[in-house]
FIKE-998046 format. One line per 2 residues: their letters; for each residue x negated, y negated, z negated of C-alpha. Coordinates in nm, 4 decimals. Layout:
N
a	X,Y,Z  ...
This chain:
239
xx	0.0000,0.0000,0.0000  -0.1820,-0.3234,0.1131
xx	-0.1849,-0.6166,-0.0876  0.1008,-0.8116,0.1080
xx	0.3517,-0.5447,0.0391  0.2413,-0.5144,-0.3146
xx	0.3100,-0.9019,-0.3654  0.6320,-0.8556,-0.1745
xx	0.7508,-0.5862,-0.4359  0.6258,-0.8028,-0.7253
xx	0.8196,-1.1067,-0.6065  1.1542,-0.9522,-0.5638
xx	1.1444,-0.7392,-0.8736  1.1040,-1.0992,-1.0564
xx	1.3854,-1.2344,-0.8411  1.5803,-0.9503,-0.9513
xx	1.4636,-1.0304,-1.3148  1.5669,-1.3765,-1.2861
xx	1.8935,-1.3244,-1.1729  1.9460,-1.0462,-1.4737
xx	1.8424,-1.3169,-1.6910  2.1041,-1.5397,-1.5635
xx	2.3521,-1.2841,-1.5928  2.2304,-1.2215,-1.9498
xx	2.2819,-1.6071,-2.0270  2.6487,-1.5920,-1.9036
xx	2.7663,-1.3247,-2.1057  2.5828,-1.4377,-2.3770
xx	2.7522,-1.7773,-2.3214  3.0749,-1.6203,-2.2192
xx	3.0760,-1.4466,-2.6568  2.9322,-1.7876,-2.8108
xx	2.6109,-1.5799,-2.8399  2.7770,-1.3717,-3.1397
xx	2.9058,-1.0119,-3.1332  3.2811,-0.9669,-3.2654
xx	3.0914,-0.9658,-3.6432  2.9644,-1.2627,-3.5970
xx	2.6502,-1.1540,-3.5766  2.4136,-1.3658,-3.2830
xx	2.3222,-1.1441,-3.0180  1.9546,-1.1261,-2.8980
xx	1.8342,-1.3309,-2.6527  1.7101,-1.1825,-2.3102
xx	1.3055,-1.2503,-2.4171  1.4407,-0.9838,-2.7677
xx	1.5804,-0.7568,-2.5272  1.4442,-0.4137,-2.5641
xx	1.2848,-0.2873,-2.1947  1.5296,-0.0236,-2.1998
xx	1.8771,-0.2528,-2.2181  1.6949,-0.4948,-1.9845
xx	1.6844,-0.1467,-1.7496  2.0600,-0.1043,-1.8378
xx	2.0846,-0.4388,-1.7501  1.9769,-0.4281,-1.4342
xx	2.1811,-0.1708,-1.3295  2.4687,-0.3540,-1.4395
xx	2.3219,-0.6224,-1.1637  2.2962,-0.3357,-0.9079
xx	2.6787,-0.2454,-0.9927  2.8049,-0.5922,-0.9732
xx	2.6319,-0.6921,-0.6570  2.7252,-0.3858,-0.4994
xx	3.0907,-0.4339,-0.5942  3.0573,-0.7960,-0.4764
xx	2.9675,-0.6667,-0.0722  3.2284,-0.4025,-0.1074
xx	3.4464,-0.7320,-0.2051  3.3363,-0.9267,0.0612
xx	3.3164,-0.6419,0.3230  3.7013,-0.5709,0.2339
xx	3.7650,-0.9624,0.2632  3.5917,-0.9510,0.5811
xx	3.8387,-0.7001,0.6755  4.1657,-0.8821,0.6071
xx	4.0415,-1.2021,0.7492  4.0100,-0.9887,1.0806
xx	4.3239,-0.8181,0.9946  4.5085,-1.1769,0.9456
xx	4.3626,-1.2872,1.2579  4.4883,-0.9959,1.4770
xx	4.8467,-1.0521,1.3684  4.8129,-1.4132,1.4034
xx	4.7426,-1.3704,1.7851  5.0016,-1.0466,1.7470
xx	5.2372,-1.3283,1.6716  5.1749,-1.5883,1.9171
xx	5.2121,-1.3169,2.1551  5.5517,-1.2121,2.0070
xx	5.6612,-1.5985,2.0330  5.5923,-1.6104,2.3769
xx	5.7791,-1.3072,2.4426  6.0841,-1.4372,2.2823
xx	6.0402,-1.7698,2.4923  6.0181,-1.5659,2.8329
xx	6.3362,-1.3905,2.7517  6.4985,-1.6834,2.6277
xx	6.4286,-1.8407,2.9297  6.5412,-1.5031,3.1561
xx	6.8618,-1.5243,2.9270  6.9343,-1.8866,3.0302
xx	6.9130,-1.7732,3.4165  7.1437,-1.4727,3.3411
xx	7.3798,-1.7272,3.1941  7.3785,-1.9467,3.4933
xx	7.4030,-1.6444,3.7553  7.7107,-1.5247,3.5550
xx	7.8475,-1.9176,3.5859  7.7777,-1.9502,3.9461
xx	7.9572,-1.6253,4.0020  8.2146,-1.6892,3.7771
xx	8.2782,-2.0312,4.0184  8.2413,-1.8327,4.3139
xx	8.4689,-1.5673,4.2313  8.7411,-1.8604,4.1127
xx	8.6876,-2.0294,4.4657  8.7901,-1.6864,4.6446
xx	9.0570,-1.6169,4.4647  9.1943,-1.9621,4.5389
xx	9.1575,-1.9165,4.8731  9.2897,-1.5828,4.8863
xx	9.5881,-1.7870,4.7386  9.5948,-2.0186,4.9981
xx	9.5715,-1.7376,5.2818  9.8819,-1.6146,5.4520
xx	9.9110,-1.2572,5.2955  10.2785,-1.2456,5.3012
xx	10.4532,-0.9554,5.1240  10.6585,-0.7096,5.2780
xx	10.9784,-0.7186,5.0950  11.1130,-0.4048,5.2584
xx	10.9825,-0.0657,5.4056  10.8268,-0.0966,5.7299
xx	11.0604,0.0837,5.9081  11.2957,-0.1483,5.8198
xx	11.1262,-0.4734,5.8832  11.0806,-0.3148,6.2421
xx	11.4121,-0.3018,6.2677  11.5317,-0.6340,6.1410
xx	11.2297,-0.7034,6.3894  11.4603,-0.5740,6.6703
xx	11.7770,-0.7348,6.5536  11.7771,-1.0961,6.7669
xx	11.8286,-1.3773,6.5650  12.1798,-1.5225,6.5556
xx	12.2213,-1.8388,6.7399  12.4926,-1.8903,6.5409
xx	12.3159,-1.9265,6.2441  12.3467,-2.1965,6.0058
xx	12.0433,-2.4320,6.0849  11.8947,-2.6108,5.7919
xx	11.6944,-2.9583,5.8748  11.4024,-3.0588,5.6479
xx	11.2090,-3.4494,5.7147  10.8521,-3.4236,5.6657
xx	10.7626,-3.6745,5.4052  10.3525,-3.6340,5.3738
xx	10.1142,-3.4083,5.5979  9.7587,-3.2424,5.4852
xx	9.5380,-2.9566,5.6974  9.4209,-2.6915,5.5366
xx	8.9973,-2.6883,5.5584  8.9494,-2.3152,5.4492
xx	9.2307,-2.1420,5.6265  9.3224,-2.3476,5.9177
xx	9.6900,-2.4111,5.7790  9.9070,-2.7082,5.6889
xx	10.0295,-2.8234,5.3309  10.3946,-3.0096,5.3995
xx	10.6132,-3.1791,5.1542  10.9445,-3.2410,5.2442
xx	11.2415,-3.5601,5.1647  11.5019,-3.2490,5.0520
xx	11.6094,-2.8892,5.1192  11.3279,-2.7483,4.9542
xx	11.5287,-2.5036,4.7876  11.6156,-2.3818,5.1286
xx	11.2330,-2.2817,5.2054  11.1355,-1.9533,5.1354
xx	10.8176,-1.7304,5.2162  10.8494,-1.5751,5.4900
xx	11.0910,-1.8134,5.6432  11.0417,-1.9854,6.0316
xx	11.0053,-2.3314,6.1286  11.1013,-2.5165,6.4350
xx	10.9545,-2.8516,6.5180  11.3126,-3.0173,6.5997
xx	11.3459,-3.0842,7.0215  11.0145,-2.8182,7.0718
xx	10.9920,-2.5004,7.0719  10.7115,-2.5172,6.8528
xx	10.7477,-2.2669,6.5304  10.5374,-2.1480,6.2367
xx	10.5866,-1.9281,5.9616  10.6151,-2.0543,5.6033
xx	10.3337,-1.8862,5.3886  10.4121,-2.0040,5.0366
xx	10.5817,-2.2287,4.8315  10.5281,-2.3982,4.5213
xx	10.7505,-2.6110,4.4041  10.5378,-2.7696,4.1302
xx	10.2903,-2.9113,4.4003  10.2560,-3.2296,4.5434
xx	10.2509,-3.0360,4.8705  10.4914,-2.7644,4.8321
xx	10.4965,-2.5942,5.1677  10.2087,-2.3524,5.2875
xx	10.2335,-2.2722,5.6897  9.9510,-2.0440,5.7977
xx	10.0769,-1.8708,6.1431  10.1808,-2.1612,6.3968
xx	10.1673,-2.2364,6.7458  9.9374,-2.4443,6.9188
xx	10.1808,-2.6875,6.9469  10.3102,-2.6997,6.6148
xx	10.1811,-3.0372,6.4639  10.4475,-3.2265,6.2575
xx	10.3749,-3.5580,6.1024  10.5168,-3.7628,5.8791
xx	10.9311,-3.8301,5.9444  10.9810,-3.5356,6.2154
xx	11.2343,-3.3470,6.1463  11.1786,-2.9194,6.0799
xx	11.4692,-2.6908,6.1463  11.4432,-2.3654,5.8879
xx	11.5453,-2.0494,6.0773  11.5686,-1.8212,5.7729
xx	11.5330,-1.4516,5.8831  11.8299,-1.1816,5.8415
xx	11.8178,-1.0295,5.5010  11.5598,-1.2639,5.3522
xx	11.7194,-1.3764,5.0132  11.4089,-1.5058,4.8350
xx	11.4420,-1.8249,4.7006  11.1767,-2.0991,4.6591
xx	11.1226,-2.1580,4.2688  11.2233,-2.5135,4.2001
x	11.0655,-2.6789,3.8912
C-alpha cells in the first residue's frame, strides 16, 4: 500500500470520526447531556474505543438508511412525474373527444334540419290519397263527368309559386269550404285545369295545386270553377 492510499484511508477514517463526533454532540444535546438519572453522560473525548466502534456503526446504519431514504424519494419524485405527464395526456384526451362530441352534436343538428326540410316538402308534394280501391277509382275514372253538375266559382284573391315542387299556393275571396283534395279546377273561359293537392284552411294560402296544365296560370281576381269529382265527399277543414 503506497503512501497516497495510506493518507487517503487516514483522512476519511477521521472524516468519519468527525462526523461520529457530531452525531455524538447531538444526542448528547438532544438528553441535556444527562441520562434519565440525571446523571451527565460522557463526553465523546471519555468515550471508551469500543462505544466509539458502536458508535460508528450507528453512523454506518443511519447513513445507509438515509440513501435508502433518498433512493425511495428519488423514486416517487419519478413516480409523481410519470403521472403528471399520465395526466396531461388524459386531459388532452378528454379535450379531443370533447371536441369530436361537439361535431357529433352538430351532424345530428344539421340532419335533424335536413330531415325537417324533407318532410316539409314531402308535405308540400302532390301525394294524393286514394280514398277508394283501385278498381274502383278506375271506374269512377270511366264514368264521364256530368255536365250537369253543379259548378262552384271561387275568385282568386292572392297568388304564390311553389320553388321546391313546381306548384301554386292560392287563396281564395269564398267557397273554400267547397275545395277539397283531390278536387279539379277550371280557369273560368279556358280550358285550362289542375288538380287541387291540399288544403289547409289555417294558411294564409290555403290551396295547394300540384298537377296543372301548361296553361293553367291564374292571377289575382280570375275566377276558378271547382269540378268536384263523383263520389268525392271530403271536405276541406275550415278553422
Amino acid at each position: 500500500m503506497n503512501a497516497g492510499t495510506e493518507t487517503g484511508i487516514g483522512l476519511g477514517q477521521l472524516e468519519r470520526s468527525r462526523d461520529v463526533k457530531r452525531l455524538h454532540e447531538t444526542f448528547l444535546e438532544a438528553l441535556d447531556r444527562h441520562d434519565g438519572a440525571g446523571n451527565p453522560l460522557p463526553e465523546w473525548e471519555d468515550v471508551p474505543s469500543r462505544e466509539r466502534q458502536a458508535w460508528r456503526a450507528v453512523d454506518v446504519l443511519v447513513r445507509l438508511r438515509v440513501e435508502r431514504a433518498e433512493t425511495q424519494l428519488g423514486l416517487v419524485r419519478s413516480e409523481r412525474d410519470a403521472l403528471v405527464e399520465e395526466v396531461k395526456a388524459l386531459r388532452s384526451q378528454v379535450r379531443f373527444l370533447e371536441v369530436l362530441r361537439n361535431q357529433d352534436d352538430l351532424e345530428t343538428m344539421r340532419a335533424k334540419m335536413e330531415l325537417e326540410a324533407l318532410r316539409g316538402a314531402c308535405r308540400r308534394q302532390a301525394t294524393p290519397t286514394p280514398s277508394v280501391p283501385p278498381l274502383v277509382e278506375a271506374a269512377q275514372d270511366s264514368v264521364p263527368i256530368d255536365a250537369s253538375a253543379r259548378l262552384v266559382s271561387v275568385r282568386v284573391t292572392a297568388v304564390a309559386p311553389d320553388e321546391d315542387g313546381g306548384g301554386l299556393y292560392l287563396a281564395v275571396e269564398r267557397g273554400l269550404r267547397e275545395v277539397h283534395q283531390g278536387a279539379t279546377m277550371r280557369l273560368k273561359g279556358t280550358e285550362a285545369t289542375a288538380e287541387v293537392a291540399s288544403v289547409e284552411a289555417t294558411a294564409s294560402l290555403p290551396i295547394f295545386i300540384s298537377f296543372r296544365s301548361p296553361d293553367f296560370a291564374p292571377k289575382e281576381g280570375d275566377v276558378l270553377e271547382l269540378l268536384p269529382k263523383p263520389g268525392d265527399e271530403l271536405p276541406a277543414l275550415i278553422a
